[in-house]
C-alpha positions in Angstrom: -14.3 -18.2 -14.5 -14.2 -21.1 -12.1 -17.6 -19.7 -10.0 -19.5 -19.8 -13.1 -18.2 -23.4 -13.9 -19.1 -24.8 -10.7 -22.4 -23.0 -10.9 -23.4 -24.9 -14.1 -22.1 -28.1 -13.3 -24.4 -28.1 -10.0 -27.0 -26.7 -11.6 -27.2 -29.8 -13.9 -26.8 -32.1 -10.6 -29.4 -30.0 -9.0 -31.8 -30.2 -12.1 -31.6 -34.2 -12.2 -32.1 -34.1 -8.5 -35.4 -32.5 -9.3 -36.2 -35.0 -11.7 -35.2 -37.6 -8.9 -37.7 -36.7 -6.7 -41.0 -35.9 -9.0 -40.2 -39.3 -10.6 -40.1 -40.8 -7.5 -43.3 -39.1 -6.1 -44.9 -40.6 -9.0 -43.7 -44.1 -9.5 -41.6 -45.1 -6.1 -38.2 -44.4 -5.0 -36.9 -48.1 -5.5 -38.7 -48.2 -9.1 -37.1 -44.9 -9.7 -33.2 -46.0 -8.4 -33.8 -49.1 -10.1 -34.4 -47.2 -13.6 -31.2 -45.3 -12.9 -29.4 -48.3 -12.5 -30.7 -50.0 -15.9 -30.4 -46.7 -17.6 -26.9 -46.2 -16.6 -25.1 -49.8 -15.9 -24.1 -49.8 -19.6 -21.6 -46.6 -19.3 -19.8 -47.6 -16.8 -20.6 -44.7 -14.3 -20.6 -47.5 -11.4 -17.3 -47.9 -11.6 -16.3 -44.1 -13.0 -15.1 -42.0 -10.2 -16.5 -38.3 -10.6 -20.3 -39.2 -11.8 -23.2 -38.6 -9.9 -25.4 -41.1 -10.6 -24.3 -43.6 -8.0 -25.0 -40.6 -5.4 -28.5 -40.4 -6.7 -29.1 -43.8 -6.2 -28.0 -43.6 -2.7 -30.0 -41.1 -2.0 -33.2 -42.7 -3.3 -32.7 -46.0 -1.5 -31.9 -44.7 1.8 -34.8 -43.5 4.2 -35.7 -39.7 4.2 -35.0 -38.6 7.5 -38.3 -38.1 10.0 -38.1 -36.2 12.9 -38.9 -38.1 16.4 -42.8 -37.1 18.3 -40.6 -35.3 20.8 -39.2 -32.6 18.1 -42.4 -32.6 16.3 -44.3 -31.8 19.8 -41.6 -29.6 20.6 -42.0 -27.8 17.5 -46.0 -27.3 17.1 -45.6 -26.0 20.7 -43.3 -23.0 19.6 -45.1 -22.4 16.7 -48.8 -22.3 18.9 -46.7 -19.7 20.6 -45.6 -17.4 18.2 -49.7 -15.9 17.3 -49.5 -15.0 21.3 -46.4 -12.3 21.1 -47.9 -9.6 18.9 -50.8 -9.9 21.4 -48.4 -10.0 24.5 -47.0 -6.9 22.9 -49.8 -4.9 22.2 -51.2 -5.6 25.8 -48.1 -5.0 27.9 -48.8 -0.7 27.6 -52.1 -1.4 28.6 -51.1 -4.2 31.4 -49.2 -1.5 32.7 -51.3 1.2 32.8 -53.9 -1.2 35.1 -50.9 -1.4 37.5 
C-alpha cells in the first residue's frame, strides 16, 4: 500500500530529524551540519536529487525562528487570563443574584 510506504519512509526522515536535534543540543548546530556534510560528501547525496540530507543541513544552519516581545507579551497576557474564566463563571450566578 502506498500510505504505509510513505509512512515508513517519513518515519526514517522523522527519526534522523530527531537525531538532528539532540546532536545538536549537545555539540552545536554548525558542528552538527558540518558532521553531516563530512559524513555524507563522499556519496554524492549533494548532488543526488531525492535525499534528505541536504534539507537537514539547511535546517540546522538556518536560525530557529523566535517570536517578536510583542507576540510573546501578547501571549503571557492571554494565558494570565485564562485562570480568571472558571472564576468569572462560577461567580456570574452569584453576581446575579446580588443584582
Amino acid at each position: 500500500m502506498p500510505v504505509f510506504a510513505a509512512f515508513r519512509e517519513e518515519m526514517h526522515r522523522l527519526v534522523e530529524l530527531a537525531a538532528d536535534d539532540m546532536a545538536s543540543r549537545r555539540f552545536g548546530r554548525l558542528t552538527t551540519a558540518l558532521a553531516l556534510v563530512e559524513l555524507n560528501e563522499h556519496r554524492g547525496v549533494f548532488t543526488t536529487p531525492g535525499t534528505h540530507v541536504p534539507a537537514r543541513v539547511h535546517r540546522l544552519l538556518t536560525p530557529e525562528n523566535r517570536l517578536t516581545p510583542a507576540h510573546r507579551l501578547r501571549l503571557t497576557a492571554v494565558a494570565s487570563l485564562i485562570p480568571t474564566a472558571p472564576v468569572l463563571l462560577a461567580l456570574t450566578p452569584a453576581l446575579r443574584a446580588l443584582s
